[in-house]
Backbone bond lengths (Angstrom), bond angles and torsions (degrees), N, CA, C in turn:
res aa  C-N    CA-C-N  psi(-1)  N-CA   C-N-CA  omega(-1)  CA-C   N-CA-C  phi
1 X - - - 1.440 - - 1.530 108.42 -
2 X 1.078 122.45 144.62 1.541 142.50 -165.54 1.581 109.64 -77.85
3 X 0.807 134.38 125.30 1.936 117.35 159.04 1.425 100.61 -78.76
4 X 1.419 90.21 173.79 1.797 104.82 -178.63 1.360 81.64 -88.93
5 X 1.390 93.71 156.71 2.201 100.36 162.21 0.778 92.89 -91.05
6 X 1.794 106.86 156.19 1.273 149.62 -171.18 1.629 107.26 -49.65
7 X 1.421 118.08 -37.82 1.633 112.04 -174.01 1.414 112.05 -86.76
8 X 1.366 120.45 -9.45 1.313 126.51 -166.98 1.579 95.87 -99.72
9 X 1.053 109.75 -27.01 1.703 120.33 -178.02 2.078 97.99 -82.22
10 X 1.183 98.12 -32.71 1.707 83.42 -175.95 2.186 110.07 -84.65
11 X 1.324 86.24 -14.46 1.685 89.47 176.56 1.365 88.61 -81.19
12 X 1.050 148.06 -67.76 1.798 150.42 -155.65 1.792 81.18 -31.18
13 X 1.312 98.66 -91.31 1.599 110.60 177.27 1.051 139.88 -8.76
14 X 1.607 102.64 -58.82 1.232 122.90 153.55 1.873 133.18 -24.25
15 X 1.355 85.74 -60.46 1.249 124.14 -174.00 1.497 123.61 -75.84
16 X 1.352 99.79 -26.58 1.580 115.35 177.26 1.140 115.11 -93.20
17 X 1.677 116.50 -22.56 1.414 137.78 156.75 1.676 105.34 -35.50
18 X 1.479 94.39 -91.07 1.686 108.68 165.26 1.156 122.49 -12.17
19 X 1.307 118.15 -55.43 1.432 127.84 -142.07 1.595 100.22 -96.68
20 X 1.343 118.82 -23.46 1.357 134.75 177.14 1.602 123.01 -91.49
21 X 1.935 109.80 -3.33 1.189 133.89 -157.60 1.693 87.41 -100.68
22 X 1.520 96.26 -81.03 1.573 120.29 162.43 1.532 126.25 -18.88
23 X 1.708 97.73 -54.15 1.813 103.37 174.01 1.771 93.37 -65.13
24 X 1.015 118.44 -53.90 2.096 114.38 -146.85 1.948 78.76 -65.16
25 X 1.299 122.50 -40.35 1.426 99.85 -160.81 1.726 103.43 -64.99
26 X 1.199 89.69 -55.18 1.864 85.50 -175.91 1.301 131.20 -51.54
27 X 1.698 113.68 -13.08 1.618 133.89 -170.69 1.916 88.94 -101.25
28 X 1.239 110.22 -34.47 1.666 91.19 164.07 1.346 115.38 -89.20
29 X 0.897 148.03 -9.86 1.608 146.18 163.36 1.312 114.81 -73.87
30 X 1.406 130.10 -44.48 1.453 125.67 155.55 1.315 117.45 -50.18
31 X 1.483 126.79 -29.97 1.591 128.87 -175.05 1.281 92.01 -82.07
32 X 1.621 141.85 -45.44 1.133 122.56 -152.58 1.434 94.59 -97.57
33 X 1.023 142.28 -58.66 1.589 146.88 -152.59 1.305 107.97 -78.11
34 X 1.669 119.21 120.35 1.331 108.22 173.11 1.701 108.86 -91.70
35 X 1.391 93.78 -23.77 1.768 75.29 168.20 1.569 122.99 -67.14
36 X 0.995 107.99 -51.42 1.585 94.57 -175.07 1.601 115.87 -50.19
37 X 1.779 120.31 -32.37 1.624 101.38 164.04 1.358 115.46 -68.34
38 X 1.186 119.43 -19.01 1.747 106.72 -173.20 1.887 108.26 -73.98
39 X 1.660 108.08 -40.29 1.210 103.71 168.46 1.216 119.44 -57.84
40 X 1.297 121.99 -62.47 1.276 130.31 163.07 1.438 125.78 -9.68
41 X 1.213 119.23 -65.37 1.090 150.07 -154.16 1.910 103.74 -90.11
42 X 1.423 105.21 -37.19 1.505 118.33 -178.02 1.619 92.86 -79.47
43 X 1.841 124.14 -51.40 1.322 110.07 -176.26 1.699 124.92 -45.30
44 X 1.579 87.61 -51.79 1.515 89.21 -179.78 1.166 135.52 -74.06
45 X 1.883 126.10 3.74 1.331 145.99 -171.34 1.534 90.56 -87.73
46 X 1.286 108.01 -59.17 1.323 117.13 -152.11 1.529 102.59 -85.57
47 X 1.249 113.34 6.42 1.952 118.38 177.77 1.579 96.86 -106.30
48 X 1.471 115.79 -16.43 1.572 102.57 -167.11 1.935 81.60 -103.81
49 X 1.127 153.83 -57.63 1.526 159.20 172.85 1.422 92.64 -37.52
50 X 1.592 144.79 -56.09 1.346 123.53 167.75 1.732 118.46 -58.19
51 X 1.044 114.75 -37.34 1.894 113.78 -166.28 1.910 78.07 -60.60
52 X 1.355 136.01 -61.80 1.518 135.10 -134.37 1.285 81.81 -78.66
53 X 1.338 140.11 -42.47 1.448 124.60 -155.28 1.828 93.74 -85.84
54 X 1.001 124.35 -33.35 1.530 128.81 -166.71 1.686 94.82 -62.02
55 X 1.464 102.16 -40.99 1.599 114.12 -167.11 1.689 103.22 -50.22
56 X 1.365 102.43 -66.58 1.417 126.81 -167.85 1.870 102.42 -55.08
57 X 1.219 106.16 -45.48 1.361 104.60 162.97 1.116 170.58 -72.28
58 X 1.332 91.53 8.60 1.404 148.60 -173.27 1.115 106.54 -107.68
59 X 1.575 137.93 -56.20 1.181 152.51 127.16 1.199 105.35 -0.90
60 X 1.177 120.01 -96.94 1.601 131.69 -165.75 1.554 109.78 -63.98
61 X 0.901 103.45 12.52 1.996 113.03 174.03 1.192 114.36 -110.36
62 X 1.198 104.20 -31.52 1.741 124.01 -169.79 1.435 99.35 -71.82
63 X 1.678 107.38 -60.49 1.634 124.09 178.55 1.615 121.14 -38.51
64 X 1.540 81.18 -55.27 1.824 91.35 -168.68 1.794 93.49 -66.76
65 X 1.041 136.66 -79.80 1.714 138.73 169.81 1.581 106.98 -7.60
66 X 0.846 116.43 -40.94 1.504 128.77 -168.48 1.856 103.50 -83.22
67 X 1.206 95.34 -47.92 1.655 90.25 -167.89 2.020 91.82 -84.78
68 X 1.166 120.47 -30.97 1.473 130.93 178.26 1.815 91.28 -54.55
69 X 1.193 128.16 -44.01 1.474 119.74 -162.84 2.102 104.61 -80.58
70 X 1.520 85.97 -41.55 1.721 89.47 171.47 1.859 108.32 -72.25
71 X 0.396 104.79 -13.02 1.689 96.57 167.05 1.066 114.17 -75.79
72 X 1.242 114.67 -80.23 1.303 121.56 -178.32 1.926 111.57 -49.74
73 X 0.890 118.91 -36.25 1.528 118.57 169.95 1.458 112.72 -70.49
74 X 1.237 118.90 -48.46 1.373 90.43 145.34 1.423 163.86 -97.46
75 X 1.294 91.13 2.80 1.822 107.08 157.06 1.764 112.22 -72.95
76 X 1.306 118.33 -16.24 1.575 122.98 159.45 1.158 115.27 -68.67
77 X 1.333 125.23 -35.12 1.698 114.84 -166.00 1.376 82.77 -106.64
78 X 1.374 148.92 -46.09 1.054 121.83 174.07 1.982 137.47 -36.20
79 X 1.342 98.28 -39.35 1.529 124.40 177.64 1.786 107.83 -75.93
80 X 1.242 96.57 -50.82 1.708 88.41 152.56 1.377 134.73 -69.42
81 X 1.109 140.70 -29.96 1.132 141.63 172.18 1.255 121.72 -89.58
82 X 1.432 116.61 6.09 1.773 148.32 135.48 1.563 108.32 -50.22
83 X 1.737 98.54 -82.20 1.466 114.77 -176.02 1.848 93.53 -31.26
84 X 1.393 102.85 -81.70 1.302 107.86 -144.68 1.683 109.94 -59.61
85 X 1.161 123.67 -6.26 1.501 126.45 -171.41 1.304 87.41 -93.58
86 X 1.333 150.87 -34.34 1.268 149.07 160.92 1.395 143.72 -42.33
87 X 1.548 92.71 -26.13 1.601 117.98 179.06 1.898 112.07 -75.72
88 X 1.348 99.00 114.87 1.285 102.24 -177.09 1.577 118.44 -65.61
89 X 1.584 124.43 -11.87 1.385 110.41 151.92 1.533 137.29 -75.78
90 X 1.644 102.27 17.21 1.294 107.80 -171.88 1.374 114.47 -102.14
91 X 1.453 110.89 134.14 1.400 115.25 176.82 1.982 126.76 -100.79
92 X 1.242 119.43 100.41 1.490 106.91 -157.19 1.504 106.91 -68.64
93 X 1.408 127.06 160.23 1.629 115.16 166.51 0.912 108.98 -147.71
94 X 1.331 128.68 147.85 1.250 143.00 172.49 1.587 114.45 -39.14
95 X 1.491 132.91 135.68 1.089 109.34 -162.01 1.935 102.48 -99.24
96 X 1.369 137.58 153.38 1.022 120.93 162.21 1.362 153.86 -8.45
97 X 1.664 130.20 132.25 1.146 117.79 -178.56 1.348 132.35 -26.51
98 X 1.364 95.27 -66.63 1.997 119.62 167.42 1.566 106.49 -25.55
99 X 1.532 106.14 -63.17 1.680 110.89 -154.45 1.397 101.28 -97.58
100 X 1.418 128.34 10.48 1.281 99.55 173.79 1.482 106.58 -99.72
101 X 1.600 131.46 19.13 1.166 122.30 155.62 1.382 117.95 -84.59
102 X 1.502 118.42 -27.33 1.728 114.38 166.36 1.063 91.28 -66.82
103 X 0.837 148.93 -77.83 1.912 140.47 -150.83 1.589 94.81 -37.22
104 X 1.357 118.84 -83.52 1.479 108.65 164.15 1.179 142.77 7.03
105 X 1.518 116.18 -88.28 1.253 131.30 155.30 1.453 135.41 -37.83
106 X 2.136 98.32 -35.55 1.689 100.92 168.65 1.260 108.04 -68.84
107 X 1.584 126.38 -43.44 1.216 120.75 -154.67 1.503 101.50 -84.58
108 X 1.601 130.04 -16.00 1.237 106.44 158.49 1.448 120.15 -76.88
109 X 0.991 117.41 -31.15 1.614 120.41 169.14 1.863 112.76 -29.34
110 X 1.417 107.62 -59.60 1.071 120.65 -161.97 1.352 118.54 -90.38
111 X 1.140 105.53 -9.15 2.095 123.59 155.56 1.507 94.87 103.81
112 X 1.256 111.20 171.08 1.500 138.07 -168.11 1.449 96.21 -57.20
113 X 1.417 160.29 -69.72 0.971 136.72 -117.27 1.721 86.51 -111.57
114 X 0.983 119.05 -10.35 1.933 102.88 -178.62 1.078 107.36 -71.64
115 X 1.116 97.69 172.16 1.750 117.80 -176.14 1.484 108.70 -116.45
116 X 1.315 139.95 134.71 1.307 135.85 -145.71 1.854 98.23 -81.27
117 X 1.527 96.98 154.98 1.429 97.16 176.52 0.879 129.86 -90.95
118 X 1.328 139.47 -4.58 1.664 134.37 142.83 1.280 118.47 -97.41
119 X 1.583 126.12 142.61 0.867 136.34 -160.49 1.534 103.88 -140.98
120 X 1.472 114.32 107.38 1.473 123.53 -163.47 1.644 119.67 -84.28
121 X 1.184 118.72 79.79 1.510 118.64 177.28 1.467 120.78 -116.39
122 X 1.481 106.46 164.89 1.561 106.42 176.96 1.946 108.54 -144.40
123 X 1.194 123.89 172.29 1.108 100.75 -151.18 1.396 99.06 -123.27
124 X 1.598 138.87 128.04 1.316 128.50 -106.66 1.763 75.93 -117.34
């Protein structure tokens, strides 16, 4: 294993000097100064009360965008599946044995007044 050299070992020192100079001053300035804990103390209240409110707001941005994209996605397929039930080359049909018990089940799912979500046509 290597030693440090001697000059790199007197900066360490150096440095730890400092760094131990620096801490005692700032640990006596917090003991003596009540302003600097009240600032202190006000910076960091009011930095942790912004992160929670930023949080929440972020949140509630995210939400609304989210339910803003389901709307509109389904007010799109809704408006299409308007258009196309409208088109006089279209023929509607009953949909299969199999699926007309999901149809069923969706449209009770989704309560009395909806209208089921697939709608089985072909175009005559």
């Amino acid at each position: 294993m290597r030693r440090v050299p001697l000059g790199i070992q007197r900066g360490l020192f150096t440095g730890r000097r400092w760094e131990r100079r620096i801490v005692a001053q700032v640990r006596s300035r917090w003991h003596r100064s009540l302003q600097l804990r009240v600032v202190s103390t006000t910076l960091v209240l009011s930095a942790l009360v912004i992160a929670v409110l930023g949080f929440f707001l972020v949140q509630s941005i995210a939400e609304g965008l989210l339910n803003s994209a389901q709307s509109t996605d389904r007010n799109q397929v809704q408006n299409g599946a308007s258009f196309a039930l409208n088109q006089p080359s279209l023929r509607v049909l009953d949909p299969p044995n199999g699926q007309s018990d999901a149809l069923s089940i969706a449209t009770a799912c989704r309560g009395p007044a909806a209208r089921p979500a697939v709608t089985w046509c072909s175009s005559s």
